[in-house]
C-alpha positions as CSV (number, residue, x, y, z in Angstrom):
1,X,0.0,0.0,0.0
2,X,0.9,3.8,-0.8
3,X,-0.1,7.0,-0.1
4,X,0.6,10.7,0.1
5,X,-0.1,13.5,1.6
6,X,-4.2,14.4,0.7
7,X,-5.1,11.0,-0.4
8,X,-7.9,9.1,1.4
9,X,-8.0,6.1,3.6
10,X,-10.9,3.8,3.4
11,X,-11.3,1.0,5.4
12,X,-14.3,-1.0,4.4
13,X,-16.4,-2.5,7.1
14,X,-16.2,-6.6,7.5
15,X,-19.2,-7.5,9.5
16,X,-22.7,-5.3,9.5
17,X,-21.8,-3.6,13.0
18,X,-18.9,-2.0,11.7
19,X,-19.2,1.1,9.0
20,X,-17.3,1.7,6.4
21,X,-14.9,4.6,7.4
22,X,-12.7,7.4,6.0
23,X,-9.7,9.4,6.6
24,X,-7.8,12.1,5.0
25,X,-3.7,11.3,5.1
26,X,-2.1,14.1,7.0
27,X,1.9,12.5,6.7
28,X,2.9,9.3,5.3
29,X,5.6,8.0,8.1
30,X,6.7,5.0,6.3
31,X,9.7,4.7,3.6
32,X,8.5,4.8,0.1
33,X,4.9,6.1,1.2
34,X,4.4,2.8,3.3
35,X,2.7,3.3,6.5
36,X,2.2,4.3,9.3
37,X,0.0,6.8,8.2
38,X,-1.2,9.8,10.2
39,X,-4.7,10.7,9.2
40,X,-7.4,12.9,10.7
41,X,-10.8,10.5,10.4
42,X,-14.2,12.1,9.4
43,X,-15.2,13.0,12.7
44,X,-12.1,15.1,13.2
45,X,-10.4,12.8,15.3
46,X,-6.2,12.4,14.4
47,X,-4.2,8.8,14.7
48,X,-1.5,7.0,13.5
49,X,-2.8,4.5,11.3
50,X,-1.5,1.0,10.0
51,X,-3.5,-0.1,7.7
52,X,-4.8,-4.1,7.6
53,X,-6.2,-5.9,4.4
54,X,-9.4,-4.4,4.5
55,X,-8.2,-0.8,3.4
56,X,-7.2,1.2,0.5
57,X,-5.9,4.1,-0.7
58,X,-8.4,6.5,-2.4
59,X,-5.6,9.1,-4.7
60,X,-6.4,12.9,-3.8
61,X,-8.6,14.6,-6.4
62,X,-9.9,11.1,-7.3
């Protein structure tokens, strides 16, 4: 997985309790833009973010 700066997180939800949710990438953290990424989520809240196979990366402007 890679990202930059702008681009959008999406994790997709796996079971019907958990939502689909997104986040914008504030820095990319990892070499070659691997994660760790630090994104702020819709509802404002900021995290460090590591990615699992149920996300991907949305390209800014896309």
């Amino acid at each position: 997985m890679r990202a930059s700066k702008g681009d959008h997180l999406v994790v997709e939800g796996r079971t019907v309790s958990l939502h689909r949710r997104e986040a914008e990438v504030l820095e990319v953290r990892g070499e070659d833009g691997g994660p760790p990424y630090l994104v702020r989520w819709e509802d404002g809240h900021e995290s460090l973010a590591f990615p699992g196979p149920d996300a991907h990366v949305v390209p800014a402007g896309s």
